[in-house]
Backbone bond lengths (Angstrom), bond angles and torsions (degrees), N, CA, C in turn:
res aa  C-N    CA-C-N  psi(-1)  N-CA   C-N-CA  omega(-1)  CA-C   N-CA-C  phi
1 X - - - 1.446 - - 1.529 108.67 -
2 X 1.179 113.47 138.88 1.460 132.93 -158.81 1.557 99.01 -102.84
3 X 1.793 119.90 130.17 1.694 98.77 -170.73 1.650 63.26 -116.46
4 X 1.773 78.65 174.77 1.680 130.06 -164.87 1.702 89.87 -96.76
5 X 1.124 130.46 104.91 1.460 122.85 170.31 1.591 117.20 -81.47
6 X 1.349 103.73 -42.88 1.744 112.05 158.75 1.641 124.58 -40.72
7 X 1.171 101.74 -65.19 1.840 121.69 165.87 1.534 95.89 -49.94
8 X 1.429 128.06 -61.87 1.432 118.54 -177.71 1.300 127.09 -34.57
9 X 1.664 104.55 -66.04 0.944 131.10 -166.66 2.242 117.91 -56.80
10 X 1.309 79.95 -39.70 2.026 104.16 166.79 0.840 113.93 -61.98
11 X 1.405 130.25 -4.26 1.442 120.27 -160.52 1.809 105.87 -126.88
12 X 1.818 90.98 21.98 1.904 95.52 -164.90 1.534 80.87 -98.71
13 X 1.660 119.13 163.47 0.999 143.22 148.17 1.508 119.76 -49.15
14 X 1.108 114.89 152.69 1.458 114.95 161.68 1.351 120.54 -81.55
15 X 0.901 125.70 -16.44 1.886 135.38 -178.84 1.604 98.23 179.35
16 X 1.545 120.58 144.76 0.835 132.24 167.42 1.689 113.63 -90.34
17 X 1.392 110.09 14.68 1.623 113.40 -161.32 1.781 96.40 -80.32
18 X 0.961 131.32 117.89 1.729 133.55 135.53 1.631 116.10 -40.79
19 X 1.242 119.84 159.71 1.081 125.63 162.35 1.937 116.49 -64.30
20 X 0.791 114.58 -14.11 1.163 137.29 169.60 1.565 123.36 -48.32
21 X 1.447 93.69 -76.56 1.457 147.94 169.03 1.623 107.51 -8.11
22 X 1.959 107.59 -66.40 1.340 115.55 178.45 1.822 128.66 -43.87
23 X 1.631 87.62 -55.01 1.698 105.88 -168.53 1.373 100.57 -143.93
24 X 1.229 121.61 133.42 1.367 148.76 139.81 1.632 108.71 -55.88
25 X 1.495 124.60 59.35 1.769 122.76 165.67 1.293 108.22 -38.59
26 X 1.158 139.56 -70.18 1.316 161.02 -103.30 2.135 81.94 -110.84
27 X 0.931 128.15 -80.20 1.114 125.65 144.80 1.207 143.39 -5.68
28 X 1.614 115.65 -60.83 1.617 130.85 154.61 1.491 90.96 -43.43
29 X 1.247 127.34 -92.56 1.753 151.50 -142.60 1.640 97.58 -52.31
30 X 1.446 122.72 -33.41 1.976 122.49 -158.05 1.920 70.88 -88.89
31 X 0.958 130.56 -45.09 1.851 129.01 -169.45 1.524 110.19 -72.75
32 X 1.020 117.71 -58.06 1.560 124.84 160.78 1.936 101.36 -42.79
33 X 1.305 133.54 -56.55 0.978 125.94 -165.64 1.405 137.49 -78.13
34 X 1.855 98.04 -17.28 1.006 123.43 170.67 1.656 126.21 -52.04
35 X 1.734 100.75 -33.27 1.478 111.52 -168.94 1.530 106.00 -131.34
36 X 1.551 101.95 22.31 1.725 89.92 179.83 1.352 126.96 -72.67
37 X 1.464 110.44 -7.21 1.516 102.92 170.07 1.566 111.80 -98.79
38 X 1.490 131.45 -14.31 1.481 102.78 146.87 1.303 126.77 -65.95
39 X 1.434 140.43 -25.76 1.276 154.01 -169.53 2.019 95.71 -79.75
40 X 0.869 97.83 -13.65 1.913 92.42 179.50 0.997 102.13 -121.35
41 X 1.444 132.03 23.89 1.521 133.97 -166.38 1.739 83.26 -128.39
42 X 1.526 113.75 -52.70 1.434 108.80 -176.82 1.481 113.59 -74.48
43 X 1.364 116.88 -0.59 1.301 123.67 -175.81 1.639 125.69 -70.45
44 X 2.557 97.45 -16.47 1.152 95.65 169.60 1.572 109.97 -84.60
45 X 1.027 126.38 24.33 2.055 100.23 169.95 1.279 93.22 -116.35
46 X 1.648 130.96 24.27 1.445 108.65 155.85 1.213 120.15 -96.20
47 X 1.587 114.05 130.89 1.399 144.10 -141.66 1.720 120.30 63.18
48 X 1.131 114.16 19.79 1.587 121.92 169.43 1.447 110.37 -42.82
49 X 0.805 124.19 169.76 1.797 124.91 -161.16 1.921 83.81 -152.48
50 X 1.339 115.16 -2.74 1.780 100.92 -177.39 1.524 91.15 -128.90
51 X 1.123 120.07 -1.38 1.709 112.91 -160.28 1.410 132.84 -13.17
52 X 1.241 142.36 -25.20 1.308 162.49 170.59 1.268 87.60 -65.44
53 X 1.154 131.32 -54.81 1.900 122.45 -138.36 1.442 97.02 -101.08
54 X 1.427 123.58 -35.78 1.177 137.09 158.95 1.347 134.22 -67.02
55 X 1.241 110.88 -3.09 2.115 113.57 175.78 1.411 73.59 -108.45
56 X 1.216 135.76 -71.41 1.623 118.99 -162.43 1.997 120.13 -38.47
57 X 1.748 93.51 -58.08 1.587 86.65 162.98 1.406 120.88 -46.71
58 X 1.500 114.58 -69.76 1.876 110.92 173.61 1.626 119.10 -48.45
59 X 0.806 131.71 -20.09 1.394 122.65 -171.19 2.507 83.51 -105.66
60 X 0.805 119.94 -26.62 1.628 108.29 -176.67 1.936 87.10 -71.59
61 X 1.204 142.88 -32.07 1.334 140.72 -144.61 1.612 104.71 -102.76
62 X 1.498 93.69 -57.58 1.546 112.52 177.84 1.820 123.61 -122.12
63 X 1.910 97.90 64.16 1.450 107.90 176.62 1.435 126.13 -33.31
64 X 1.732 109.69 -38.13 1.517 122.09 -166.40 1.652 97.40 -67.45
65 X 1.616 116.31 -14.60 1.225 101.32 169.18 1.511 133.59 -66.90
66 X 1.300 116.80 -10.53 1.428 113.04 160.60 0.783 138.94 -43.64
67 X 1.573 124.63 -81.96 1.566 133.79 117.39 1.846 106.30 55.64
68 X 1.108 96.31 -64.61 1.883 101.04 -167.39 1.692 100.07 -97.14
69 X 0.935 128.95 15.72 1.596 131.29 -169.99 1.424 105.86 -82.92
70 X 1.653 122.31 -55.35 1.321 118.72 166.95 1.646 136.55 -44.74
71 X 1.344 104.92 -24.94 1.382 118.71 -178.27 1.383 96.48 -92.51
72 X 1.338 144.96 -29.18 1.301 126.23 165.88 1.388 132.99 -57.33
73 X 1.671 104.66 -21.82 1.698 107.67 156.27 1.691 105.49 -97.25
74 X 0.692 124.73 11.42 2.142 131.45 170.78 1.709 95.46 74.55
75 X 1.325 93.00 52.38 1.546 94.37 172.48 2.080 110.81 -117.94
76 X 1.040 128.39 124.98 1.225 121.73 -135.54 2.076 89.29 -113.33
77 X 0.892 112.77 13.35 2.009 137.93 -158.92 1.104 99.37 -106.99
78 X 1.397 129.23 125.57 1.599 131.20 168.30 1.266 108.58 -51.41
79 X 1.396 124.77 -54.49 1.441 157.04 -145.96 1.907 107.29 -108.73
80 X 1.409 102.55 119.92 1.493 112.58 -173.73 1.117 102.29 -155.88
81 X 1.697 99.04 107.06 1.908 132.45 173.01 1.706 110.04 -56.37
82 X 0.982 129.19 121.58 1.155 124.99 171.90 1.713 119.95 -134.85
83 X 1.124 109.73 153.85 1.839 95.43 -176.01 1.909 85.23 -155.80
84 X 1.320 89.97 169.28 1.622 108.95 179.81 1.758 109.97 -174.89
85 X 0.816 122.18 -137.46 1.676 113.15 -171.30 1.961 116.52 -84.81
86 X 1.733 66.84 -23.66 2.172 83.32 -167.08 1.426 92.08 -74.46
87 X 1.247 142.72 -19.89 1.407 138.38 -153.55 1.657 113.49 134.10
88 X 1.240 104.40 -151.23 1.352 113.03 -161.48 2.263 92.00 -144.41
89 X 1.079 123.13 152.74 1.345 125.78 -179.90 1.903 100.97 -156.30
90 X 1.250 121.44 131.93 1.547 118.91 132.91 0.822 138.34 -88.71
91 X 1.625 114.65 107.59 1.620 107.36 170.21 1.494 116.48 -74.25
92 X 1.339 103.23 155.73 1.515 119.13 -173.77 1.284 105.46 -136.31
93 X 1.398 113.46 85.10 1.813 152.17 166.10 1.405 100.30 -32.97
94 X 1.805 134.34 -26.78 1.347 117.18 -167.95 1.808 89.43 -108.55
95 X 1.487 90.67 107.98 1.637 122.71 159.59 1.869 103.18 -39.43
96 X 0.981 104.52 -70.93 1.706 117.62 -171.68 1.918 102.77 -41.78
97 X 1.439 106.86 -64.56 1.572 95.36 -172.43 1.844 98.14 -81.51
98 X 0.837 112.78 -24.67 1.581 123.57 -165.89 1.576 126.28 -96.72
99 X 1.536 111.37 33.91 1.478 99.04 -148.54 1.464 94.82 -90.29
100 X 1.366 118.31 -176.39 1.587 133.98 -128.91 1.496 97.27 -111.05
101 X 1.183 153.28 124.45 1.588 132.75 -164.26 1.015 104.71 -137.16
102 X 2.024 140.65 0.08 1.365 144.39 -162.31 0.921 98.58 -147.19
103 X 1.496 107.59 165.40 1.523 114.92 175.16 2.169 104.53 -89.78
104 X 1.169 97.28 -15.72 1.668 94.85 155.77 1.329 119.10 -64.32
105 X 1.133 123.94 -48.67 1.373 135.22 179.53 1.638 105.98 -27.79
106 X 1.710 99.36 -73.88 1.206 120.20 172.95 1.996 127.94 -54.75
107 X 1.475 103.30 -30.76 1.333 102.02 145.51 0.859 135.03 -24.79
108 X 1.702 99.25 -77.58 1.137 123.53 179.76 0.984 120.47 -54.32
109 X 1.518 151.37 -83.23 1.412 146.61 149.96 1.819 116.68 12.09
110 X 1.698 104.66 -59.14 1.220 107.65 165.51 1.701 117.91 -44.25
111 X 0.832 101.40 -67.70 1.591 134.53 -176.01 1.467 98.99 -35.85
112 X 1.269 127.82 -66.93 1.578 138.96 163.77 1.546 116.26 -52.71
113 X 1.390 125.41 -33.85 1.680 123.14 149.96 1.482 104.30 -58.76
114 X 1.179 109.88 -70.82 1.275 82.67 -168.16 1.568 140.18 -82.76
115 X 1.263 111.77 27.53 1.170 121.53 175.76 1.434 119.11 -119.72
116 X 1.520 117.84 -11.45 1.428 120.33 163.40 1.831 109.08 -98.44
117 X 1.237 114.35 15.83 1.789 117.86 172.62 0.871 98.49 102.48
118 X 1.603 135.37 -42.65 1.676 123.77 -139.57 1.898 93.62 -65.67
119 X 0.844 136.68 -3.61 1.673 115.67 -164.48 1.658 88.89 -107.52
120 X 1.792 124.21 -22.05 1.254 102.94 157.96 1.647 132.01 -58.80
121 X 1.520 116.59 -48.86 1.296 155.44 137.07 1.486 84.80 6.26
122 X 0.992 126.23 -100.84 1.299 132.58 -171.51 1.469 125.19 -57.25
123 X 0.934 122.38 -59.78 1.652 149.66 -165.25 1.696 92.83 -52.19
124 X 1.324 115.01 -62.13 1.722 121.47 -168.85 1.839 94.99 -89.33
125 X 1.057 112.79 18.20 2.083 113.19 177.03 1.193 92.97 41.85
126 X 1.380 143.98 57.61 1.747 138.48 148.84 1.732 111.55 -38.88
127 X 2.013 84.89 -29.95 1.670 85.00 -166.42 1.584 92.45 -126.22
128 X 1.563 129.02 165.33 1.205 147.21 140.89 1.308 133.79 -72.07
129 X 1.083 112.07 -11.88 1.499 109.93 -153.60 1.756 111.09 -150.36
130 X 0.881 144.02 128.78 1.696 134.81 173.61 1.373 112.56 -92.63
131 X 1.572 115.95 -46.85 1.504 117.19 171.38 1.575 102.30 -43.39
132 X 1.453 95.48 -83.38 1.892 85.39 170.37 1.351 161.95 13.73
133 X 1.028 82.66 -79.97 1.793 125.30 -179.51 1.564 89.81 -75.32
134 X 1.186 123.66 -56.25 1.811 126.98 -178.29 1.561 101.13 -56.79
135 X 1.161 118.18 -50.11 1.732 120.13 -174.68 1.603 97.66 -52.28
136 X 1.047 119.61 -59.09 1.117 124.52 -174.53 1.413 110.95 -46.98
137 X 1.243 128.12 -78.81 1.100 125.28 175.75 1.566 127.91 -37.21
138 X 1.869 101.49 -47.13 1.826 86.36 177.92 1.467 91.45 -66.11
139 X 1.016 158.56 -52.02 1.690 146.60 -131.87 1.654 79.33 -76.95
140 X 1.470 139.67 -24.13 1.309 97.14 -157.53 2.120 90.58 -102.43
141 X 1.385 102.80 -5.56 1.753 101.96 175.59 1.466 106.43 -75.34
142 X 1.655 115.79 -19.13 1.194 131.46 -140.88 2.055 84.35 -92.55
143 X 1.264 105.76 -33.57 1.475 110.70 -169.76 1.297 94.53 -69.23
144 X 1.130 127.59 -26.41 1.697 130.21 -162.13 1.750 113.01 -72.22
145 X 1.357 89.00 -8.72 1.708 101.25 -167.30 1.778 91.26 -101.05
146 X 1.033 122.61 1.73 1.733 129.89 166.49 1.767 101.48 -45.64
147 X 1.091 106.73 -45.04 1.574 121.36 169.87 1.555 122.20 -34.04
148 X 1.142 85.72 -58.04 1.516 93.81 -161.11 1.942 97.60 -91.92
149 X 1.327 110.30 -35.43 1.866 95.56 171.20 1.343 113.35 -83.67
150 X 1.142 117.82 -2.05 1.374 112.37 159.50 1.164 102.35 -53.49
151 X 1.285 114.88 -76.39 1.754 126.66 -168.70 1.350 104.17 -37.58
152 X 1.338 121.13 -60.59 1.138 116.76 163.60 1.414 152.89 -32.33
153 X 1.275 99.67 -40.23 1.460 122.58 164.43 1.274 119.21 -42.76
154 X 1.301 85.75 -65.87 2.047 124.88 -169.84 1.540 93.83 -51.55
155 X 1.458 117.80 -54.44 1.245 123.42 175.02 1.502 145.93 -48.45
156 X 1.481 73.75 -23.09 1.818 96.13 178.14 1.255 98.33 -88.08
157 X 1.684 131.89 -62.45 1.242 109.08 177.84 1.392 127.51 -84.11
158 X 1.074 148.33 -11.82 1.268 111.63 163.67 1.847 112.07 -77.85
């Protein structure tokens, strides 16, 4: 039997996408909500005029503020390897097993703001808002999961 590839071909969808499909909201907002009171806690050193002296005080007062630091570069990992000329360091984002015991410690921490932007980020107010700025970001990690409901999709219909 001889198929019709024309007839086949007419009979495809235009996108298998749902409204769904794009963004996980509901998802963004339970992740966004999870950490909105460290994210409004770090919200005082935006426009700080001391920033260094001031993430060390906030982070010596309110450790659990770490915690949300990785997701401000859309990194979803407690733990973020970093190196540059001085060496190489892992930070370890979970306060609870990892907490901070020196005033190197806290250097350090500094040292990693300000060398991945975030203490510009803040310091010159690029941004208003941390909740925000976080929504933003999961919705755009949140797009990354397009991947996997695709598959899904596909899965459902055939």
């Amino acid at each position: 039997m001889k198929r019709n590839f024309t007839e086949w071909l007419l009979s495809f969808r235009n996108s298998i996408a749902s409204y769904e499909y794009y963004i996980d909201f509901n998802k963004v907002y339970r992740n966004v909500d999870s950490i909105k009171i460290e994210l409004n806690i770090l919200n005082l050193l935006i426009g700080s005029k001391d920033i260094k002296n001031d993430f060390k005080t906030l982070i010596k007062r309110y450790p659990e503020t770490l915690k949300v630091i990785p997701v401000l570069l859309a990194k979803r990992e407690n733990e973020i390897y970093c190196q540059d000329e001085n060496g190489g360091y892992l930070y370890q984002f979970n306060y609870e097993k990892y907490p901070l015991n020196s005033m190197n410690d806290y250097e350090q921490y500094s040292y990693f703001m300000d060398k991945t932007g975030l203490f510009d980020l803040l310091e010159k107010h690029l941004i208003n808002n941390l909740v925000d700025y976080v929504t933003g970001v999961e919705t755009g990690l949140d797009s990354n999961g397009r991947k996997n409901r695709g598959g899904h999709l596909m899965e459902d219909l055939v």
